[in-house]
C-alpha positions in Angstrom: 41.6 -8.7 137.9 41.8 -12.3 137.7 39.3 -14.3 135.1 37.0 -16.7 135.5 40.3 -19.2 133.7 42.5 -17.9 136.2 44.4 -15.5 133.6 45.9 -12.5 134.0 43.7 -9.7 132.4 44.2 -6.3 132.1 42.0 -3.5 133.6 39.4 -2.4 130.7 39.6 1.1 132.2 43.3 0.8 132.2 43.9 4.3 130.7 41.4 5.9 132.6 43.7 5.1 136.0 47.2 5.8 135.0 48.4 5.7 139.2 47.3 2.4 139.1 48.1 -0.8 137.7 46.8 -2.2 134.7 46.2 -5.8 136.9 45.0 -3.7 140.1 41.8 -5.0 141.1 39.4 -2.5 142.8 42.0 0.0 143.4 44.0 -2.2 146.2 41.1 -2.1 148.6 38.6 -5.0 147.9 37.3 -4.9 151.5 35.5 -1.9 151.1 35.9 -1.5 147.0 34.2 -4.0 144.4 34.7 -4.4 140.8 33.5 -7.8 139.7 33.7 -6.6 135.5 36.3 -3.9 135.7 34.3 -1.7 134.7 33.5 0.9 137.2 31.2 3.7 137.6 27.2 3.2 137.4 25.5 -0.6 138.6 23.7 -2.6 135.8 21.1 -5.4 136.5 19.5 -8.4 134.3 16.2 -8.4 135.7 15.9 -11.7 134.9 18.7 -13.5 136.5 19.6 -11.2 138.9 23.3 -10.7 137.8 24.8 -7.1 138.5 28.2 -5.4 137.3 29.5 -2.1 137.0 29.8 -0.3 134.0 31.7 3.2 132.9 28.6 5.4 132.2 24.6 6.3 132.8 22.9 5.1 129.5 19.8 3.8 130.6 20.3 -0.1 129.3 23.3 -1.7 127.9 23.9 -4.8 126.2 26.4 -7.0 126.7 26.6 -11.0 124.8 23.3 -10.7 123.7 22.0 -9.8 127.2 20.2 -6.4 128.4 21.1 -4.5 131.6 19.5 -2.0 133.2 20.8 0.9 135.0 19.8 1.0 138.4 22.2 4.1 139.6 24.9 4.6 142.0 23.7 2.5 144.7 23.6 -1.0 145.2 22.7 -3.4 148.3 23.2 -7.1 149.1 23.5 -9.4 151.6 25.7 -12.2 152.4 25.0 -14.3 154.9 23.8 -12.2 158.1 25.5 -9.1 157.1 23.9 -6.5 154.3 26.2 -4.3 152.5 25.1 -0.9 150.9 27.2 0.7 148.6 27.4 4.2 146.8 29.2 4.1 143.5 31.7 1.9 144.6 32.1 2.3 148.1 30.5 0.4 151.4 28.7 3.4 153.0 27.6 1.5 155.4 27.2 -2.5 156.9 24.1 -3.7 158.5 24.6 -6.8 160.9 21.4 -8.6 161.5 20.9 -11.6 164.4 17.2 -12.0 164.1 14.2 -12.2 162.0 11.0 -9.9 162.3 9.0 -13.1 162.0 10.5 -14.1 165.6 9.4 -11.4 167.7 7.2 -12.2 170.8 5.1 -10.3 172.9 5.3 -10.3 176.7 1.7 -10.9 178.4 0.1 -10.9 181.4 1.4 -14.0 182.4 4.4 -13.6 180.6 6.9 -10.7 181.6 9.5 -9.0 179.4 12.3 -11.3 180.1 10.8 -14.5 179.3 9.6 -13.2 176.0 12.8 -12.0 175.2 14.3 -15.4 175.8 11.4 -17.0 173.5 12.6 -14.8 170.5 16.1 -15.5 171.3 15.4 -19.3 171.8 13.8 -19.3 167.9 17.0 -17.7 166.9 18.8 -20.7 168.8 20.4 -18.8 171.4 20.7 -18.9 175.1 21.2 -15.7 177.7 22.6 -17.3 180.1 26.0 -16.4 179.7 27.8 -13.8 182.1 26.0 -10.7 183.0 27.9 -7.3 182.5 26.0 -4.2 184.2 27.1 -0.9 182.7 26.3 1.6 184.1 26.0 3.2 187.2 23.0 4.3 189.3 21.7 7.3 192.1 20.1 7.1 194.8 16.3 6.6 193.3 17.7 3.5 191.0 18.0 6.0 187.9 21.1 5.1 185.1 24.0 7.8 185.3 27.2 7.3 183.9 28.8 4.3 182.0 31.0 2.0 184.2 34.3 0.0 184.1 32.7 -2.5 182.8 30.9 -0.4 179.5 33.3 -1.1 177.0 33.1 -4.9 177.5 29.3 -5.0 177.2 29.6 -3.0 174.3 31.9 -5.4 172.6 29.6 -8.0 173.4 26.9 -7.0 172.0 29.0 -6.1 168.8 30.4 -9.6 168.7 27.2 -11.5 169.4 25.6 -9.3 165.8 28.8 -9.3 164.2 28.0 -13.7 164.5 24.8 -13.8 163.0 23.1 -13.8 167.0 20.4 -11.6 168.8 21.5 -10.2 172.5 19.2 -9.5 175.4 19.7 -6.0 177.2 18.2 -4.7 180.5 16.9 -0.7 180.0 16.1 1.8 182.4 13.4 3.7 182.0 12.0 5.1 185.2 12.9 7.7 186.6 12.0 6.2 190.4 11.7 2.6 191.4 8.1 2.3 192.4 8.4 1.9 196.7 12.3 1.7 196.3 11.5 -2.3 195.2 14.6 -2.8 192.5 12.3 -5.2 189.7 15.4 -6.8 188.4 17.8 -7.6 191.2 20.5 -4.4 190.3 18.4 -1.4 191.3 17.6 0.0 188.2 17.1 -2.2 184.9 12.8 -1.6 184.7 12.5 -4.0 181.4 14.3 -6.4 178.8 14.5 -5.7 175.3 16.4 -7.9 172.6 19.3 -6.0 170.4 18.5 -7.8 166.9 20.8 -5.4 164.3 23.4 -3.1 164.2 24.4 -0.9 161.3 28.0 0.9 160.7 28.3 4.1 158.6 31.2 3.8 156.9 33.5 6.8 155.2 36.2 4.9 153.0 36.1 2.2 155.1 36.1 3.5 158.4 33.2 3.2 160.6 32.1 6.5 161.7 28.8 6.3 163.6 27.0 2.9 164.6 22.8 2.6 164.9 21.7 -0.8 166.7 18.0 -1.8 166.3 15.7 -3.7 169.0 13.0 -5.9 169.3 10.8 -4.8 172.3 7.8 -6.6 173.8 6.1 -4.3 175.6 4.2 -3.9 172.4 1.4 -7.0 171.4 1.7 -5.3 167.8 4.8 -6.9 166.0 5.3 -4.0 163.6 6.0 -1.7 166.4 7.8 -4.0 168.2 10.2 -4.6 165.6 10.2 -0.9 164.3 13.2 0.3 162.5 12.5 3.7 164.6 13.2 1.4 167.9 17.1 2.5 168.0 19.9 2.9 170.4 22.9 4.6 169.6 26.4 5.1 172.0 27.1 8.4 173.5 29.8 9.1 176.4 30.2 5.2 176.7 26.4 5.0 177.2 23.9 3.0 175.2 21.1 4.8 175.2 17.9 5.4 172.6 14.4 5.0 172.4 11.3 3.3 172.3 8.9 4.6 169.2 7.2 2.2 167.4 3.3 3.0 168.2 3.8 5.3 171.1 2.3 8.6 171.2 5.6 9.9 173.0 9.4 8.3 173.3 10.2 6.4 175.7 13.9 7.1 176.6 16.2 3.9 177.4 19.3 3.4 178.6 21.1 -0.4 178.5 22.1 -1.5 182.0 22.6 -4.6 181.5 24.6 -7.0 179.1 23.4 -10.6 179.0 25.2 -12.4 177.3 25.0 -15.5 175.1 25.9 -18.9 176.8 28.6 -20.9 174.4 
């Protein structure tokens, strides 16, 4: 590890890693490893200032310079910048992207459909949809979503990049399992409303991602709590996007993304 006057110092749990080196910080792999005292095995916390460490042990407080810590177990969460990283012991488990706030949900109305609400939230967030629009899916003869298209894995990666940067995306969902009189409500024959994707999180397994959850903001829903539910999800499967609407409902309503619109540079 390297102090805070830029000297060498060697590992205070040296001996208790003898395949490492004495000056290896965070066992070679700070991406997903971190060790800011050197001292790894259970998370400490002043209360008061906020500052958190490892430590080898479980006592219940420790003191260290005339300052008490308290043991707050093996997990431990923060969040830098847009991103919020959870660990267990000393390990990211998993990495939750967020591109918008709760507080800038809006409703759709009356008077105002799906897809201009979702451009409101996205417009308080500073972003504009107008970019390119990637449909990715394919659809039957009654305007129902099938199978993922060509074009699946680029939508995918756009809505990873546009979270991954800190920004909300708007999605197209089918829903319907007929086009009322055949009339396609959104020009491509099957997207039935708009939703907005405002988080992703990545399960990681030693730094691998092994499953990714994204959440949305839907305003069908004039209650903000459901329409910003952390039970609102959409997960990948076969290439598909493809999840649910729950918040407040007394049954799911199944979605599958259509449509990619993406954010205009």
């Amino acid at each position: 590890m390297v102090n805070k006057n830029n000297d060498l110092s060697v590992d205070p749990l040296a001996d208790k890693y003898p395949s490492l080196s004495p000056y290896c910080y965070s066992a070679d792999n700070p991406v997903v490893l971190v060790d800011p005292r050197g001292m790894l095995d259970d998370w400490y916390r002043d209360d008061e200032t906020g500052a958190t460490f490892w430590h080898e042990g479980s006592e219940s407080y420790i003191e260290r310079d005339g300052v008490r810590y308290r043991n707050i177990g093996a997990t431990y969460s923060i969040r830098q910048g847009n991103v919020i990283y959870n660990y267990t012991q000393n390990e990211v488990t998993s990495m939750t992207f967020i591109g918008m706030d709760k507080s800038n949900f809006v409703s759709q109305s009356s008077s105002t459909g799906c897809k201009i609400a979702c451009d409101q939230m996205l417009s308080k967030e500073g972003v504009n949809s107008n970019g390119p629009r990637i449909n990715i899916v394919n659809a039957d003869a009654n305007g129902v979503a099938t199978t993922a298209n060509a074009n699946a894995t680029r939508g995918i990666n756009a809505i990873d990049n546009a979270l991954e940067s800190g920004n909300p995306i708007l999605v197209g969902v089918d829903y319907k399992l007929i086009q009322v009189n055949n009339i396609p409500p959104n020009g491509d024959g099957m997207t039935d409303h708009f939703i907005v994707i405002s988080s992703k999180t990545e399960t990681l397994d030693h730094g691998k991602v092994t499953s990714t959850t994204y959440n949305f903001f839907d305003p069908r829903t004039s209650n903000s709590a459901n329409g910003t539910s952390s039970l609102n999800i959409l997960q990948i499967n076969n290439n598909k996007i493809i999840g649910y609407y729950l918040g407040g409902t007394a049954s799911n309503i199944p979605y599958t993304v259509t449509t990619v619109r993406t954010n205009r540079e």
